[in-house]
N, C-alpha and C positions, 0 to 999 in steps of 0.2 A: 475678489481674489480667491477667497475658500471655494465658491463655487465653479470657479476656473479650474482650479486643483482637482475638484470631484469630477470634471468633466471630462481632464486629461487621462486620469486614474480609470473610472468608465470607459474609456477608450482604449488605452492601454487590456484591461480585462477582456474587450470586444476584440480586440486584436491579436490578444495570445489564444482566447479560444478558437477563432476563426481557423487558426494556424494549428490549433490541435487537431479540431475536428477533421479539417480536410486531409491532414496526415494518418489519424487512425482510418480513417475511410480511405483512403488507399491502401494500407497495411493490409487490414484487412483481406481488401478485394483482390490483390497482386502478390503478399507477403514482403517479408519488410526488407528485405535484399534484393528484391525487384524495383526496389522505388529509389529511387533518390533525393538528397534534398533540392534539387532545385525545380524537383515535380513537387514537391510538396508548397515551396513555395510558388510555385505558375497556379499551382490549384488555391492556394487561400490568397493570391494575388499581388501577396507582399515578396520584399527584395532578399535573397538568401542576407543581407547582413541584416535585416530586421528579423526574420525568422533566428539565426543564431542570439540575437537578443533577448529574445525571450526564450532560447530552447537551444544551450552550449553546445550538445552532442544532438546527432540523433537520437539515440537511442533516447534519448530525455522526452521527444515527440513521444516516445508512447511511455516511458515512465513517468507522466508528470503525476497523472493517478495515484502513485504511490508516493510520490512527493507529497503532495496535498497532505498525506500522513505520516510526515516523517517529525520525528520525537513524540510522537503521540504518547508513546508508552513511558516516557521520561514526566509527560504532563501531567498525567494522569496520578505518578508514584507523587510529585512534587503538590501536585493538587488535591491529596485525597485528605479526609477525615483523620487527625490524629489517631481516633480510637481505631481504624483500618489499617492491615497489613499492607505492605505493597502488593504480595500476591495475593491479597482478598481484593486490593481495588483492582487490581490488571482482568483478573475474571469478571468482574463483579461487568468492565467495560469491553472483555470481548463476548461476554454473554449476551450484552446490549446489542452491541454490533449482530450477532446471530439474530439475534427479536426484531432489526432491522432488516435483515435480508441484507446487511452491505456487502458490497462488491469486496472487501479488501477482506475477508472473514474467507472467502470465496463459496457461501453460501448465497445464490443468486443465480437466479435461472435466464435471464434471461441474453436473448441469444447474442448479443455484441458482447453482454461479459464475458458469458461461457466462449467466446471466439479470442475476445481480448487476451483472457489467462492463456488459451491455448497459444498461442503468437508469443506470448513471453516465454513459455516455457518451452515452446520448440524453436526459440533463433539463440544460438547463443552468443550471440554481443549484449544480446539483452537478459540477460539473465548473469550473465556476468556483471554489467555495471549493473543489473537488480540486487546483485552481494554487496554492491560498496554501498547503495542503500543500505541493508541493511546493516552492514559494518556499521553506519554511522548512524544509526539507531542503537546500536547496542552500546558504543559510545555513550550516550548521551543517558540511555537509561544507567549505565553503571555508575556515571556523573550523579546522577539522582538518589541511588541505592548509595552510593558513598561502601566503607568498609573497604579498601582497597582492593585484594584479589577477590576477597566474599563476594561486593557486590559484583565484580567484573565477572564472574563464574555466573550468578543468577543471573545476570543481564545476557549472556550467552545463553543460558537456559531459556529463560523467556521469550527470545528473540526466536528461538528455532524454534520453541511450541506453537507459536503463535504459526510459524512458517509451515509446521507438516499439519497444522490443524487445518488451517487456508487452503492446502491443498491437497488435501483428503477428500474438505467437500467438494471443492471444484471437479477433480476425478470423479468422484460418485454421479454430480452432475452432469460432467463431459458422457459420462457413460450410458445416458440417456435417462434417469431420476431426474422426480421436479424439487425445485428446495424445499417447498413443504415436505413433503417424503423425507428427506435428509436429516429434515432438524433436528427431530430426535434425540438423531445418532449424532449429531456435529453437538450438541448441549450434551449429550454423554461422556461421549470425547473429552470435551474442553472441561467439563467436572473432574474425569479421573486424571488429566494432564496438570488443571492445576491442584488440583489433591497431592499431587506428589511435589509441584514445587513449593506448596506451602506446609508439606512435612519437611523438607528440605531448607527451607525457610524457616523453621523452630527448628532445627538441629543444630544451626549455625552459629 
C-alpha cells in the first residue's frame, strides 16, 4: 500500500514537471501570449483538465519556480536560532542563496534563467499574479515576525529587498556580465540592504 502511494506521488511529480517543462519551452521559444494552454497541453501530452490540475492559471506554468519558494522567508524567521535576529537569519539565507548561484536571488547566468526572468518581467499577467506571490509571502513573513503593524512594515521591507536585489542582479546579467563578475557586487548590496533593516530592526 505505502509503496503504491510512493508510486502514484512519483507519478504525479513525473507528470507535473512534464507539463512544466514543455510549457517553459514554448514560452520561451514563441513568448507567453503566443501560446496557449491547450498547446501546452498537446506538447506534454496530457488533457487541458489534467494540466489545470496541477497548474490553476497559466500564468502558474511558468510561476511555479517561484512557488517552490513561497514562505521561505517566514521559515527561515520561524526556524532560526533564538540567539539570531530575524534580519540576521533572512541575510545570513539570502547570502547563501548568492554562494549558490540560485535562480530566485537572480544571480545566475545561465541562459534559460537569464531568458526565464526576462519573460516574467516583460509579460505582464505574469508579473502581476508574480505581486500576489509575493503578497502572500509577505503575509506569511509578517505572520512569523508577529508585532502587529511593526512586523507587517518589516515584512513589506523585506519582501521588496529581496525583490530589487533579485533583480539588479538579473539586469547586470541580462546586460551581458557573468554571475561570477556580479557577485561581488550582489554580496555588497545585500550587506548594505540588510544593514539598514537590521538598524531598522533595533529601532523598533
Amino acid at each position: 500500500m505505502i509503496e503504491s502511494a510512493g508510486l502514484r506521488a512519483r507519478k504525479k511529480l513525473r507528470t507535473r514537471d512534464a507539463i512544466a517543462d514543455a510549457a517553459i519551452s514554448l514560452f520561451l521559444a514563441r513568448g507567453f501570449d503566443q501560446v496557449s494552454v491547450s498547446d501546452v497541453a498537446a506538447a506534454a501530452e496530457v488533457s487541458k483538465p489534467t494540466l489545470f490540475r496541477y497548474f490553476p492559471t497559466k500564468e502558474d506554468l511558468v510561476l511555479h519556480r517561484f512557488a517552490d519558494h513561497q514562505g521561505e522567508a517566514a521559515r527561515v524567521v520561524s526556524g532560526r536560532h533564538p540567539d539570531v535576529s530575524p534580519m540576521a537569519a533572512l541575510h545570513s539565507h539570502f547570502r547563501a542563496g548568492l554562494d549558490r548561484f540560485e535562480p530566485v536571488t537572480g544571480l545566475n547566468d545561465h541562459p534559460e534563467v537569464v531568458a526565464f526572468h526576462q519573460l516574467v518581467f516583460a509579460t505582464a499577467s505574469l508579473t502581476g499574479r508574480l505581486t500576489q506571490y509575493l503578497l502572500d509571502d509577505e503575509d506569511a513573513l509578517a505572520a512569523a515576525l508577529g508585532h502587529g503593524i511593526t512586523g507587517r512594515l518589516q515584512a513589506a521591507q523585506v519582501i521588496a529587498v529581496q525583490r530589487v536585489l533579485a533583480r539588479t542582479n538579473w539586469q547586470k546579467i541580462a546586460d551581458g556580465r557573468t554571475a561570477h563578475e556580479v557577485r561581488p557586487e550582489a554580496i555588497a548590496d545585500a550587506e548594505q540592504a540588510f544593514a539598514r533593516l537590521r538598524h531598522e530592526e533595533g529601532s523598533s
